[in-house]
VMD Tcl script that builds the backbone (N, CA, C; Angstrom):
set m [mol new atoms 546]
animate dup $m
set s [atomselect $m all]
$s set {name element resname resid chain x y z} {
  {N N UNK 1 A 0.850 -1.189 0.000}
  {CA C UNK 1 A 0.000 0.000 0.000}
  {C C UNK 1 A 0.888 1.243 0.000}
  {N N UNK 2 A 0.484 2.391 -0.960}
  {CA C UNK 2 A 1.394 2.920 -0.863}
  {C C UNK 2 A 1.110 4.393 -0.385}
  {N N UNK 3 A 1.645 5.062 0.895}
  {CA C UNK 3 A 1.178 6.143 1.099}
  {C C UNK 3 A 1.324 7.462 0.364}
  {N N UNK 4 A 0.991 8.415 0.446}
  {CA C UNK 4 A 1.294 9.504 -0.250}
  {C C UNK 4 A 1.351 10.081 0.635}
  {N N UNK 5 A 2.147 11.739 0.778}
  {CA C UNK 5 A 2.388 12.293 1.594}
  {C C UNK 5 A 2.082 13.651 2.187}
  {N N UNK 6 A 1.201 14.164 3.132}
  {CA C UNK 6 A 0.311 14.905 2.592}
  {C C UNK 6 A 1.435 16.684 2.553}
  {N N UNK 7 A 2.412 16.680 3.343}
  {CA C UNK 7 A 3.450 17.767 3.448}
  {C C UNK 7 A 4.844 17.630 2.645}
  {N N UNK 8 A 5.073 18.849 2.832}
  {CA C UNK 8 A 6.379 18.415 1.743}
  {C C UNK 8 A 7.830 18.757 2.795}
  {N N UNK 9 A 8.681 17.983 2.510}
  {CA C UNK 9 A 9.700 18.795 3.658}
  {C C UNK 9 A 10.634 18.519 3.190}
  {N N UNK 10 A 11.078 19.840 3.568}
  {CA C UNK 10 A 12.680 20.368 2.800}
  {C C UNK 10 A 13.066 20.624 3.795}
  {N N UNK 11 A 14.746 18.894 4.169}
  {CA C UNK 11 A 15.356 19.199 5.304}
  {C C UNK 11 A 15.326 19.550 6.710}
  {N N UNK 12 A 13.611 18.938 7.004}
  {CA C UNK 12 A 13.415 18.874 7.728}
  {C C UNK 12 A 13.438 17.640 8.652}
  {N N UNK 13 A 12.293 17.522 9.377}
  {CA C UNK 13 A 12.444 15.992 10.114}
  {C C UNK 13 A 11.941 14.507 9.066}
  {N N UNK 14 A 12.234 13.557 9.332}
  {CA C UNK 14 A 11.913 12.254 8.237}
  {C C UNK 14 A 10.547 12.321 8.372}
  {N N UNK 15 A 9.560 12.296 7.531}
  {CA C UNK 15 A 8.082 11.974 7.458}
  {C C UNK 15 A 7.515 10.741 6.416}
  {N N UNK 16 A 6.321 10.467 6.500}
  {CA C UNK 16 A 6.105 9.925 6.373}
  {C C UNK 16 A 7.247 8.241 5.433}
  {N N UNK 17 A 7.081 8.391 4.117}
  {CA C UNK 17 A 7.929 7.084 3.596}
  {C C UNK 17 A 9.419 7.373 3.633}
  {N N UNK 18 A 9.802 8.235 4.362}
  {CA C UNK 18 A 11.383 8.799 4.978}
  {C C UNK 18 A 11.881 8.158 5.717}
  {N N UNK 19 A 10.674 7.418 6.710}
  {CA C UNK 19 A 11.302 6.970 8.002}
  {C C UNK 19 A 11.934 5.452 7.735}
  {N N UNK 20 A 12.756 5.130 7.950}
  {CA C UNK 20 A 13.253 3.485 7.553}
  {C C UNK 20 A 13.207 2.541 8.938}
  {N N UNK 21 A 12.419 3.424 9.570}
  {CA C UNK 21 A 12.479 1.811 10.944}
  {C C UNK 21 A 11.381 1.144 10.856}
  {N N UNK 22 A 11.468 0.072 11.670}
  {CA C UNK 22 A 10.619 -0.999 11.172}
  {C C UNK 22 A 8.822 -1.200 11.914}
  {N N UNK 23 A 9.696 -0.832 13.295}
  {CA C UNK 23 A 8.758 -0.723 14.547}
  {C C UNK 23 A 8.969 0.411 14.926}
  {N N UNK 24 A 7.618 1.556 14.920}
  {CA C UNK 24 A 7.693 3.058 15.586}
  {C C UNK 24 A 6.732 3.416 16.866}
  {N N UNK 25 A 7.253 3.699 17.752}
  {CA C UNK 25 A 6.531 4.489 18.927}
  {C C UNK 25 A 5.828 5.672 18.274}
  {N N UNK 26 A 4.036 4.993 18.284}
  {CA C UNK 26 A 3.321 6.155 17.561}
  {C C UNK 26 A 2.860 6.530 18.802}
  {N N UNK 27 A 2.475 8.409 18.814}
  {CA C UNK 27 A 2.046 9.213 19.467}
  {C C UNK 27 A 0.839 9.485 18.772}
  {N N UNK 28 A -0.472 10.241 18.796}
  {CA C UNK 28 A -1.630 10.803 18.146}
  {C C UNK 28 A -1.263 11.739 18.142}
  {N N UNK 29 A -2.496 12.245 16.976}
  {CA C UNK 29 A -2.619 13.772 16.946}
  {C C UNK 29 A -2.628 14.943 18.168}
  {N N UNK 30 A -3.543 14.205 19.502}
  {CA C UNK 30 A -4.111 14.952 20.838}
  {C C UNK 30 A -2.764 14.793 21.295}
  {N N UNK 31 A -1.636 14.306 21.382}
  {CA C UNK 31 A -0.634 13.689 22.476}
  {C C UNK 31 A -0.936 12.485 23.063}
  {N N UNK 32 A -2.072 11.855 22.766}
  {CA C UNK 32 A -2.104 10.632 23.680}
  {C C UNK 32 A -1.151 9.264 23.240}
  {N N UNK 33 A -0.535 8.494 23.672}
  {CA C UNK 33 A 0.424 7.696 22.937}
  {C C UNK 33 A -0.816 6.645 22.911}
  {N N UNK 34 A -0.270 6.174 21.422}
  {CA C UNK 34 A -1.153 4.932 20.805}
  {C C UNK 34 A -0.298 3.794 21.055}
  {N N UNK 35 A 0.892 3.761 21.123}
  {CA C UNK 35 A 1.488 2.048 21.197}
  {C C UNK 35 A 2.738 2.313 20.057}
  {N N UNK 36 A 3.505 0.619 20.544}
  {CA C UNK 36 A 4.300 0.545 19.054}
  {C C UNK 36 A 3.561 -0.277 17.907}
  {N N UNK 37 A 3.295 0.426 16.824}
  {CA C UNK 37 A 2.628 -0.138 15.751}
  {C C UNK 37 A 3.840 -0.786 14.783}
  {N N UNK 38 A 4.110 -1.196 13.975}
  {CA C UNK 38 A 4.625 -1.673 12.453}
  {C C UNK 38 A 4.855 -0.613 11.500}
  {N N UNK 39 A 5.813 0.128 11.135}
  {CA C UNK 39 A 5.661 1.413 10.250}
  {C C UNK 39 A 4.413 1.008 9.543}
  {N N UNK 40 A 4.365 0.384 8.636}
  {CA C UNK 40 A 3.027 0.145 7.616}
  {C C UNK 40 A 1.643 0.718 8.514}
  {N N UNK 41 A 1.748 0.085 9.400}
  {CA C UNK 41 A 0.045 0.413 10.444}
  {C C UNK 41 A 0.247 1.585 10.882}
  {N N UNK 42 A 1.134 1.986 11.527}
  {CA C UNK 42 A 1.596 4.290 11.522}
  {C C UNK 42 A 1.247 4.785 10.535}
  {N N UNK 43 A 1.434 4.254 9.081}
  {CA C UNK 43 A 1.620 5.479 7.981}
  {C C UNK 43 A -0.091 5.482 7.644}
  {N N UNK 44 A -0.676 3.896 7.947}
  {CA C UNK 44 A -1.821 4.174 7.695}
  {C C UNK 44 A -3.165 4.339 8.650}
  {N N UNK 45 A -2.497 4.945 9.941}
  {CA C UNK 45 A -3.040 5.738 11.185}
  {C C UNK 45 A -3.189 6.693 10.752}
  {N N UNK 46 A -1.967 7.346 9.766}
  {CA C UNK 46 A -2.001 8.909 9.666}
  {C C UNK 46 A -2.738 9.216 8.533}
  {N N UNK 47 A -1.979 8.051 7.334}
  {CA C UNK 47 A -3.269 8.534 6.276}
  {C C UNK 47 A -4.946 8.760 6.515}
  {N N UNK 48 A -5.693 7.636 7.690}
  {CA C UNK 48 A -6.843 7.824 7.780}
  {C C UNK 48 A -7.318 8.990 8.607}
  {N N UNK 49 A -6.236 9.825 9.093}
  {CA C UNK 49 A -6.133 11.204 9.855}
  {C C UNK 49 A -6.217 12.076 8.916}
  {N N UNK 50 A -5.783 11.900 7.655}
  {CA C UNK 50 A -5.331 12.607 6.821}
  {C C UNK 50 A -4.565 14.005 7.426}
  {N N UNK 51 A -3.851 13.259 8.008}
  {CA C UNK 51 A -2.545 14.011 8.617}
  {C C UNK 51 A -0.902 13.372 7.860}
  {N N UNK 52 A 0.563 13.623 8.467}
  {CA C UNK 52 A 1.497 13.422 8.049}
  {C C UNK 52 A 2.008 12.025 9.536}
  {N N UNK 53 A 2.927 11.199 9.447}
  {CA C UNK 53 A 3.876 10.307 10.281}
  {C C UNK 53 A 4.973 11.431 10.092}
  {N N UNK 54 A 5.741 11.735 11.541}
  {CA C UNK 54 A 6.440 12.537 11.515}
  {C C UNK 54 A 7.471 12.096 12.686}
  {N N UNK 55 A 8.780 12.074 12.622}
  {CA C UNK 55 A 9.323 10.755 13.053}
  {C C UNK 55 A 10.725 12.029 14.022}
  {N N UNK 56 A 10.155 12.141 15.530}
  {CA C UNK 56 A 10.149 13.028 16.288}
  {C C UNK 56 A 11.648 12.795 17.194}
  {N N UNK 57 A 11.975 11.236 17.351}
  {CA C UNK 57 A 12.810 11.046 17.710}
  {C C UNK 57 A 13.727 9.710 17.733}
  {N N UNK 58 A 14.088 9.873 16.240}
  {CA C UNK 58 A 14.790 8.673 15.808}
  {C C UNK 58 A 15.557 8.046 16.742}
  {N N UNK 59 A 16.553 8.350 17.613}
  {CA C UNK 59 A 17.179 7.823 18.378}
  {C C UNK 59 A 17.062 6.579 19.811}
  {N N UNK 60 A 15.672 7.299 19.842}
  {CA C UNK 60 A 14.532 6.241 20.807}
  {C C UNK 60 A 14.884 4.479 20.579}
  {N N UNK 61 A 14.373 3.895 21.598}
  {CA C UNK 61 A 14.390 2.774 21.321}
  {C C UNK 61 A 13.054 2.103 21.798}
  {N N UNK 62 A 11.881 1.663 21.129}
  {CA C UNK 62 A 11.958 1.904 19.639}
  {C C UNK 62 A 11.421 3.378 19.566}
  {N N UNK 63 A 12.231 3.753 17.975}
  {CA C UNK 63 A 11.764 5.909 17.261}
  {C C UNK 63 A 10.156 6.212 18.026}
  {N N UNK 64 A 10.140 6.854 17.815}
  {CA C UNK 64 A 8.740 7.995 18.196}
  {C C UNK 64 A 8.884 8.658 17.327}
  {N N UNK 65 A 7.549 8.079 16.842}
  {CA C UNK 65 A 6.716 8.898 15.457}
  {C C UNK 65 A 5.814 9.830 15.938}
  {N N UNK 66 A 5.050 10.958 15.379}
  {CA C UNK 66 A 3.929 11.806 15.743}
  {C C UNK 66 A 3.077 11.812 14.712}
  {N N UNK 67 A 1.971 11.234 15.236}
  {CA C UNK 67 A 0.559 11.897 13.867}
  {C C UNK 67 A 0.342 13.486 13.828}
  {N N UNK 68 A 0.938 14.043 13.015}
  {CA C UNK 68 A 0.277 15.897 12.918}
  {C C UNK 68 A 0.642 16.319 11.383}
  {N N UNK 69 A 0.238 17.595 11.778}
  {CA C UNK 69 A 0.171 18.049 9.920}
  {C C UNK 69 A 1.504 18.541 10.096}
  {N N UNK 70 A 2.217 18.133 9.091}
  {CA C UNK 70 A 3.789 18.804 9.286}
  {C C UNK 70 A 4.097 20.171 8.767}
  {N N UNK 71 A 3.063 20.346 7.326}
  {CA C UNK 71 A 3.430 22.046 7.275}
  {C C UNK 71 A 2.847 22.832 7.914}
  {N N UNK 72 A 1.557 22.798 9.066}
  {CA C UNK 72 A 1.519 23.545 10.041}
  {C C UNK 72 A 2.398 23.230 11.368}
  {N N UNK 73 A 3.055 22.374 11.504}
  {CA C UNK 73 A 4.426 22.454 12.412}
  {C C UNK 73 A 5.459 22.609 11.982}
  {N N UNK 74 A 5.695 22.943 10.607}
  {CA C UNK 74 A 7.197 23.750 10.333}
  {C C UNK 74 A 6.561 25.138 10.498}
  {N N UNK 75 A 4.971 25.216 10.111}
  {CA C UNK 75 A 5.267 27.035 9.501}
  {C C UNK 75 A 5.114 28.040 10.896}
  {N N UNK 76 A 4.437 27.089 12.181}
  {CA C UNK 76 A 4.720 27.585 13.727}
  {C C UNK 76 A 6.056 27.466 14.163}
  {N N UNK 77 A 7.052 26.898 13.761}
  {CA C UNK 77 A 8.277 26.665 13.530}
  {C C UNK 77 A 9.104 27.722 13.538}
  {N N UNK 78 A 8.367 28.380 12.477}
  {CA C UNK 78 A 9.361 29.218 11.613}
  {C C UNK 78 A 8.933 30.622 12.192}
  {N N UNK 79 A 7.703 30.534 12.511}
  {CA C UNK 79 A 7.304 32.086 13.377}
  {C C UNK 79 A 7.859 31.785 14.654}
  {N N UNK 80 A 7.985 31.300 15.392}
  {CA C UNK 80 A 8.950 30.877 16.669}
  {C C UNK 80 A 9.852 31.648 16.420}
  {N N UNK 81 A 11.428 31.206 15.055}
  {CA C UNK 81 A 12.320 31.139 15.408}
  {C C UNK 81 A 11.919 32.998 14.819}
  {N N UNK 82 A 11.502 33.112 13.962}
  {CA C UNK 82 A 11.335 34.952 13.869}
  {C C UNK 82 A 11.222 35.322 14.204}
  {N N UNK 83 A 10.268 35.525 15.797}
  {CA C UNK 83 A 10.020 35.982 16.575}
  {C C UNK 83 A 11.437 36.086 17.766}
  {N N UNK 84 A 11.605 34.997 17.921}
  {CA C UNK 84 A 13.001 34.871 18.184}
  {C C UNK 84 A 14.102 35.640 18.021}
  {N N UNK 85 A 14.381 35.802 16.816}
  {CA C UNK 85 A 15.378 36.596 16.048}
  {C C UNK 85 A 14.512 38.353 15.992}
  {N N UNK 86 A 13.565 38.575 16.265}
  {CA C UNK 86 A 13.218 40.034 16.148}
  {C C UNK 86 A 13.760 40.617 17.532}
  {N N UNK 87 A 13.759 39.421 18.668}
  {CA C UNK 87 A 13.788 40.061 19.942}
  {C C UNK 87 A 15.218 40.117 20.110}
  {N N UNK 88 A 16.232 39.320 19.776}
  {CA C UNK 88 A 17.312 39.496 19.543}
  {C C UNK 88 A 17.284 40.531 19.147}
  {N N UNK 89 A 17.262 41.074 17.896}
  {CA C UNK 89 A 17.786 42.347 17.180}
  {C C UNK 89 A 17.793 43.517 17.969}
  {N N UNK 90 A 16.429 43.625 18.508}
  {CA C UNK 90 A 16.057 44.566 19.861}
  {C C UNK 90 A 16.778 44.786 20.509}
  {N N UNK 91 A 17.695 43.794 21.168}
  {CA C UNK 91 A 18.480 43.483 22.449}
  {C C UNK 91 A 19.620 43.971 22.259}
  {N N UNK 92 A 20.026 43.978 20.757}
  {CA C UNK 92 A 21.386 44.320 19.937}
  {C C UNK 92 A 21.219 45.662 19.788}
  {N N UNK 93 A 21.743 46.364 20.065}
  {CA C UNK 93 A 21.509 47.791 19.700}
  {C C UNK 93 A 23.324 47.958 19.117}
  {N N UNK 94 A 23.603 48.463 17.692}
  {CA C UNK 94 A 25.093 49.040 17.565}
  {C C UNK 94 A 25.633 50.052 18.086}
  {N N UNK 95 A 26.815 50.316 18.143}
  {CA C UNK 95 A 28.047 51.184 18.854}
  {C C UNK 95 A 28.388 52.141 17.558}
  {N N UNK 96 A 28.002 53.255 17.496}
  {CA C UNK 96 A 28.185 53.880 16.202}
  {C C UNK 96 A 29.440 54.466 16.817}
  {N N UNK 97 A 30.201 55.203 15.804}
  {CA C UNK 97 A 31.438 56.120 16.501}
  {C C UNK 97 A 31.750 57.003 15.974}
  {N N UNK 98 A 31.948 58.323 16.129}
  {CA C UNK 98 A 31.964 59.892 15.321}
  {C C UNK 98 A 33.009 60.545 16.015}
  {N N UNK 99 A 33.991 60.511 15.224}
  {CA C UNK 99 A 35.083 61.454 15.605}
  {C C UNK 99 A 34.674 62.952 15.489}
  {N N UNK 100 A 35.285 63.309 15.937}
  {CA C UNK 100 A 35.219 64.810 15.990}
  {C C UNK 100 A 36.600 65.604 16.248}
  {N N UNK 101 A 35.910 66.847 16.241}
  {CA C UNK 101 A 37.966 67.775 16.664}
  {C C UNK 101 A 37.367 68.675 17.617}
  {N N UNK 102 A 38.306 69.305 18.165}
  {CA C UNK 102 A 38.047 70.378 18.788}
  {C C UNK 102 A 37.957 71.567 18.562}
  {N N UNK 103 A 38.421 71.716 17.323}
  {CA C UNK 103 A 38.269 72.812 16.112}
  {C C UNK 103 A 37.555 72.741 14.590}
  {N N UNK 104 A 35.839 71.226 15.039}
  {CA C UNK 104 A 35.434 71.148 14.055}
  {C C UNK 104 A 34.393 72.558 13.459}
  {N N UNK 105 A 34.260 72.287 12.135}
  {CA C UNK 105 A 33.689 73.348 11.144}
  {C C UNK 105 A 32.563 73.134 11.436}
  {N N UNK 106 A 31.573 74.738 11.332}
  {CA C UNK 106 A 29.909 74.340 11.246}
  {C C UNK 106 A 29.185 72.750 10.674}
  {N N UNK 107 A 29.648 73.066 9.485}
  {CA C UNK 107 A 29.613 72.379 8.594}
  {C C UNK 107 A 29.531 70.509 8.609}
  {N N UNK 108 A 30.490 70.106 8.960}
  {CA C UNK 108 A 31.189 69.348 9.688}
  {C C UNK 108 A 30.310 68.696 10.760}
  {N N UNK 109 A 30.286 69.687 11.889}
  {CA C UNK 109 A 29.399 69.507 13.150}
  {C C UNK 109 A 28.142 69.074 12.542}
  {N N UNK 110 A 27.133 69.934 11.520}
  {CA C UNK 110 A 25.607 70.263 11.486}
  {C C UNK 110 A 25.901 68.371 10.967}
  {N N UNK 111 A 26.784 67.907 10.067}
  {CA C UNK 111 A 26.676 66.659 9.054}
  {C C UNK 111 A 26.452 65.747 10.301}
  {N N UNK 112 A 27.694 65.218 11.154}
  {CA C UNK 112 A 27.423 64.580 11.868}
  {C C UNK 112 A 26.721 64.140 12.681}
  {N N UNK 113 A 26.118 65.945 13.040}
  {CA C UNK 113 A 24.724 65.656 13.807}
  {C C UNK 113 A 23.624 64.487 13.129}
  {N N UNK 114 A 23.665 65.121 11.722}
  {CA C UNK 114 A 22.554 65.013 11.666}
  {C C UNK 114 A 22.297 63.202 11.154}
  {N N UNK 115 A 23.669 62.506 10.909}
  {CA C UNK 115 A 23.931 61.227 11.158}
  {C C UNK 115 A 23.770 60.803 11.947}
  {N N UNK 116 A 23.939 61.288 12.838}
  {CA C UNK 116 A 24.100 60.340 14.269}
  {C C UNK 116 A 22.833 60.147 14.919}
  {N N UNK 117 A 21.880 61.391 14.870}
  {CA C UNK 117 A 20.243 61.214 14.876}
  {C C UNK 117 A 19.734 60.470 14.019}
  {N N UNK 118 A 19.987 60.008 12.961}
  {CA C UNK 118 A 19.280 58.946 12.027}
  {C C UNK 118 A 19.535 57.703 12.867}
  {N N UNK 119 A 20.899 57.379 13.622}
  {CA C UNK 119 A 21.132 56.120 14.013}
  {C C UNK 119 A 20.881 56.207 15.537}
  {N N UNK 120 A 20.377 57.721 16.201}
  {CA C UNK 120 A 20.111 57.333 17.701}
  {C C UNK 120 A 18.482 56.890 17.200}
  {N N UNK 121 A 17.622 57.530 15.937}
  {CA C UNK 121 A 16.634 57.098 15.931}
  {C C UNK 121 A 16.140 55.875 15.394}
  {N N UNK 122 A 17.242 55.155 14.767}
  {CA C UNK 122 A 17.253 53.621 14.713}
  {C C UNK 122 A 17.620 52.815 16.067}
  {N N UNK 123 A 17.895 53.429 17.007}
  {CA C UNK 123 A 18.026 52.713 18.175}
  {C C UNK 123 A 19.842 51.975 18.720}
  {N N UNK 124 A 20.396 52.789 17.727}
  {CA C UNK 124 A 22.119 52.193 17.946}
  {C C UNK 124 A 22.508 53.876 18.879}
  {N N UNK 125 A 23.811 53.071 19.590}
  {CA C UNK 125 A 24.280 54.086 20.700}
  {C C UNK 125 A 25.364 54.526 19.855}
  {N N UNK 126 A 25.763 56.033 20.281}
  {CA C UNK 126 A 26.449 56.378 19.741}
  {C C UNK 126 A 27.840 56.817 20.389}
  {N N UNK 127 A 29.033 56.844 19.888}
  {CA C UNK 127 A 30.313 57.171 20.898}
  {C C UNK 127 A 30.984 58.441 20.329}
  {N N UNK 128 A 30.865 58.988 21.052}
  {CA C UNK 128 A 31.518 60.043 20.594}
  {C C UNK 128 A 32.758 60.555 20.922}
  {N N UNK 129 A 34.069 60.948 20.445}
  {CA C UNK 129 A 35.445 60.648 20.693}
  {C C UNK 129 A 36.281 61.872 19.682}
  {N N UNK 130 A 37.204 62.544 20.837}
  {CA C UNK 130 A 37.937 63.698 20.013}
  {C C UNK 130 A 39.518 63.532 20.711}
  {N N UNK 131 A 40.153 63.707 19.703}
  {CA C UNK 131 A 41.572 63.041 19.364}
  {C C UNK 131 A 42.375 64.683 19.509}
  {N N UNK 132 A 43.357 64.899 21.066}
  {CA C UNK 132 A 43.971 66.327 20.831}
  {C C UNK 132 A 44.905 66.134 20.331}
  {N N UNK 133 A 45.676 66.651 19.691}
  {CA C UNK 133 A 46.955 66.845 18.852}
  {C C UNK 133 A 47.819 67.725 19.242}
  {N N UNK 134 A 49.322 67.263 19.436}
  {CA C UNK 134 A 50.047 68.614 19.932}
  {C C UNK 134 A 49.655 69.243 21.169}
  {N N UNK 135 A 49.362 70.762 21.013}
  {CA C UNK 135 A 49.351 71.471 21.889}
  {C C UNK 135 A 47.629 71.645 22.104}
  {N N UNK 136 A 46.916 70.948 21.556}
  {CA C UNK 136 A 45.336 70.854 21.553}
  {C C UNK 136 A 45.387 70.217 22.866}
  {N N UNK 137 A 46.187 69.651 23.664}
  {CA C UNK 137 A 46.472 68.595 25.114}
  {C C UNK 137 A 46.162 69.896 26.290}
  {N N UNK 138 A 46.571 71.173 26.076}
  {CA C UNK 138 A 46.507 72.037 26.907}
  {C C UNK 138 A 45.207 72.940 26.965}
  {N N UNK 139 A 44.283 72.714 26.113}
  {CA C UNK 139 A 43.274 73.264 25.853}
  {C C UNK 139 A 41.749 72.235 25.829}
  {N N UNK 140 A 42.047 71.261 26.770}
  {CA C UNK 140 A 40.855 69.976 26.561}
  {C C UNK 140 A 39.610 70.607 26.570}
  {N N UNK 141 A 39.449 71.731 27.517}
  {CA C UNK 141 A 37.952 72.752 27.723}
  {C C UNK 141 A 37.160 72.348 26.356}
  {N N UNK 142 A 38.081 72.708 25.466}
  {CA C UNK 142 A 37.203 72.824 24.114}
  {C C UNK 142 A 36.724 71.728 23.520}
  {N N UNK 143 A 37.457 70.911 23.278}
  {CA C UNK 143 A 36.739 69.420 22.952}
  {C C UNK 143 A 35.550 68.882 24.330}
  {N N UNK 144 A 35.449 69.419 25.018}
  {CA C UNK 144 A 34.691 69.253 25.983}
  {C C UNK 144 A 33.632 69.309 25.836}
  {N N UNK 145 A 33.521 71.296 25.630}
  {CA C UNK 145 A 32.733 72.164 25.162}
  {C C UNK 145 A 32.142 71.506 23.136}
  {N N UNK 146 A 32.448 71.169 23.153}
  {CA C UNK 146 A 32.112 70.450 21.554}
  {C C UNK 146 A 31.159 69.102 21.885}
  {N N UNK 147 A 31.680 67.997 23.015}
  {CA C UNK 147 A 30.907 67.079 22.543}
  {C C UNK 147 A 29.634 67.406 23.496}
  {N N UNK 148 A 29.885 68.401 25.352}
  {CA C UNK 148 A 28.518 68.769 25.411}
  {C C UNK 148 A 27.482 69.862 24.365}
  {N N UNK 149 A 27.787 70.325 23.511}
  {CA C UNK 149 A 27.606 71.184 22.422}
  {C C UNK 149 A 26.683 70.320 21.586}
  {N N UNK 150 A 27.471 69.109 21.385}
  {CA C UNK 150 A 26.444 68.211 20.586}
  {C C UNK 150 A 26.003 66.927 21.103}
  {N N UNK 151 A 25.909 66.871 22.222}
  {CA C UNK 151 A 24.802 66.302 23.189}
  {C C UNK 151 A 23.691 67.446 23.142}
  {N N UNK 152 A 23.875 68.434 24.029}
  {CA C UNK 152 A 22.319 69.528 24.056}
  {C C UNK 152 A 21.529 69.302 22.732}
  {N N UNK 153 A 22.765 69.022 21.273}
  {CA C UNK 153 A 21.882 69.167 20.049}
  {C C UNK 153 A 20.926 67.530 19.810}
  {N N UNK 154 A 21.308 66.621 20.700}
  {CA C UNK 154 A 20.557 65.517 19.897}
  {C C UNK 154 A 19.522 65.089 21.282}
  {N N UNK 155 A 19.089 66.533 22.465}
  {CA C UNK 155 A 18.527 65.836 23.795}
  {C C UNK 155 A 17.511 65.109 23.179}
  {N N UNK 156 A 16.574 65.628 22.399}
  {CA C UNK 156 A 15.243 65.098 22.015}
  {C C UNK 156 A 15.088 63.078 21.474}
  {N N UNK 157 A 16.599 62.915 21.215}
  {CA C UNK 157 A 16.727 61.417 20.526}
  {C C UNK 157 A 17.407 60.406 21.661}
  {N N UNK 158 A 18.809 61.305 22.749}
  {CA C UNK 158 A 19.500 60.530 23.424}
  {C C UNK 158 A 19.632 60.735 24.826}
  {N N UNK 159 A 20.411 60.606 25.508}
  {CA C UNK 159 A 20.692 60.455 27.030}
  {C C UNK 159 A 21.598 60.571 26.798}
  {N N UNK 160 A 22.342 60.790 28.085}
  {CA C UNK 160 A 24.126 60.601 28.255}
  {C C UNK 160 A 23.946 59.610 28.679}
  {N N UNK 161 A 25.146 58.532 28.647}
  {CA C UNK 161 A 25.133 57.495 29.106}
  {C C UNK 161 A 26.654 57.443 30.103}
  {N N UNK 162 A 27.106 58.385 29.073}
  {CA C UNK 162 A 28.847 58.181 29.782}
  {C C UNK 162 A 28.736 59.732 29.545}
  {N N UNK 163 A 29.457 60.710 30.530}
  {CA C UNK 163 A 29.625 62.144 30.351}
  {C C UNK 163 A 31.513 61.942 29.791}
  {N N UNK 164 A 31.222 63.007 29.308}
  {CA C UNK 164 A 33.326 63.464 28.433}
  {C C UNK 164 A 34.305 62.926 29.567}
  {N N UNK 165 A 34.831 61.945 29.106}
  {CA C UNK 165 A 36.114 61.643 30.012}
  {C C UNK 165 A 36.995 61.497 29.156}
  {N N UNK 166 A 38.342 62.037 29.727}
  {CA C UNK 166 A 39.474 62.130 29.409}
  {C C UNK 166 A 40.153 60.887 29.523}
  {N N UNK 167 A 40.757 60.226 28.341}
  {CA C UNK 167 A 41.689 59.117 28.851}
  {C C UNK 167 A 42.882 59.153 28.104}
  {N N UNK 168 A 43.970 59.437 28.028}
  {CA C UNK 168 A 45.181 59.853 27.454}
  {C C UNK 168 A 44.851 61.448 26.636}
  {N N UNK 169 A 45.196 60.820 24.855}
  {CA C UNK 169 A 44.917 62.016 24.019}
  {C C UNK 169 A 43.330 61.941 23.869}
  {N N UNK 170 A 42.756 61.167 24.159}
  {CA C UNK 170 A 41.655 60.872 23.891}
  {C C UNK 170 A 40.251 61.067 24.444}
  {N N UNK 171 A 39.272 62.024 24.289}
  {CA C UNK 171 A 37.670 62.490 25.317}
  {C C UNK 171 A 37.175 61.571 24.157}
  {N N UNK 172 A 36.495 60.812 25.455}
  {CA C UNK 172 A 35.241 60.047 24.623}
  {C C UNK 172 A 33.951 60.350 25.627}
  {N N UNK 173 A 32.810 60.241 24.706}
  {CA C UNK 173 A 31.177 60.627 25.421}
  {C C UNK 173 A 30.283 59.377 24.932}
  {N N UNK 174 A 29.411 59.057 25.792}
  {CA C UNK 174 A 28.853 57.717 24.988}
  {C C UNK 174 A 27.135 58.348 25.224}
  {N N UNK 175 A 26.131 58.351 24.356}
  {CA C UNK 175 A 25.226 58.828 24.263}
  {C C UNK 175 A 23.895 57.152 23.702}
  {N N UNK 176 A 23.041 57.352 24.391}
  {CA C UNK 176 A 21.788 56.315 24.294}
  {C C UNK 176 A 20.971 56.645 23.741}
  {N N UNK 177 A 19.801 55.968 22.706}
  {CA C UNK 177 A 18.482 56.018 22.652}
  {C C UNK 177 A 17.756 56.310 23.762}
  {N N UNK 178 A 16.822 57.024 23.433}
  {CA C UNK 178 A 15.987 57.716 24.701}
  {C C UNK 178 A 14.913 56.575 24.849}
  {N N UNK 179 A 14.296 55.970 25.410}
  {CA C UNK 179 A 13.598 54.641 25.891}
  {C C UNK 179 A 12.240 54.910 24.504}
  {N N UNK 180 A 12.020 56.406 25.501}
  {CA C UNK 180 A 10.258 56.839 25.280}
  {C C UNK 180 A 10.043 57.160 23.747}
  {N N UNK 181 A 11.079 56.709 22.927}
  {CA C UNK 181 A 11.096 57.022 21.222}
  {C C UNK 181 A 10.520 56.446 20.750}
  {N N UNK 182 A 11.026 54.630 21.220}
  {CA C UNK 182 A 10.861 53.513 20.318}
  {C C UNK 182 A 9.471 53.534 20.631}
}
mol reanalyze $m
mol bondsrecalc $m
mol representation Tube
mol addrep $m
């Protein structure tokens, strides 16, 4: 007798005429376990279900088969793992990074701003970091005065997260998505 199969599966679990064992631990559709049947008497449990044999845990002794529809348990499957992966992404927020000077141009300044608000309003943090040079070491005020300069400009998108600290040649500021955006 020959079954036909009512799902199609790509690389997924063995179903129906996939499975090669001889004797399978069938489960039902509800969860209730039916017994070990004869593959032949499983495949044609499921055909009269007009459901799929779906072969849950080969390794068993003897396998465990499941009577269910298999492309509505891949395609809950697959919203699982998306759902999954959306909340991840969430969780991920990127580390953007914008140099700056202490003697940057209008120009310059207005650009970056206005980058760095596209990506505080995508939800990535941003670092902000100014490099003194020379005798720019004796004058830190100003790179100071620059990155609170452009903090005040992005309050509406970020937070401080880290205020201007000095660490060698180097002020870095680290700035957040504001919660109440998203």
């Amino acid at each position: 007798m020959e079954v036909l199969g009512i799902a199609n599966n790509k690389n997924g679990l063995p179903i129906n005429n996939q499975i090669k064992a001889r004797e399978v631990l069938v489960i039902g559709p509800n969860g209730e376990q039916v017994g070990v049947k004869t593959l032949q008497d499983a495949l044609t449990l499921a055909s009269y279900a007009s459901l799929d044999l779906v072969l849950i845990s080969p390794n068993a002794n003897p396998p465990v088969c499941k009577v269910m529809d298999y492309n509505k348990f891949r395609y809950e499957k697959q919203k699982k793992e998306k759902e999954a992966l959306k909340k991840q992404k969430a969780n991920m927020s990127e580390l953007k990074e914008f140099r700056l000077s202490p003697v940057i141009d209008v120009g310059d300044f207005e650009t970056k701003l206005r980058n760095a608000t596209k990506y505080l309003e995508k939800g990535d943090r941003i670092k902000l970091s100014i490099r003194f040079k020379g005798r720019q070491m004796a004058h830190t005020e100003l790179g100071k005065e620059v990155l609170e300069r452009f903090a005040s400009r992005v309050t509406d998108y970020a937070d401080i997260d880290q205020r201007p600290k000095l660490e060698g040649k180097t002020m870095t500021m680290l700035l957040v998505p504001k919660k109440d955006k998203k």
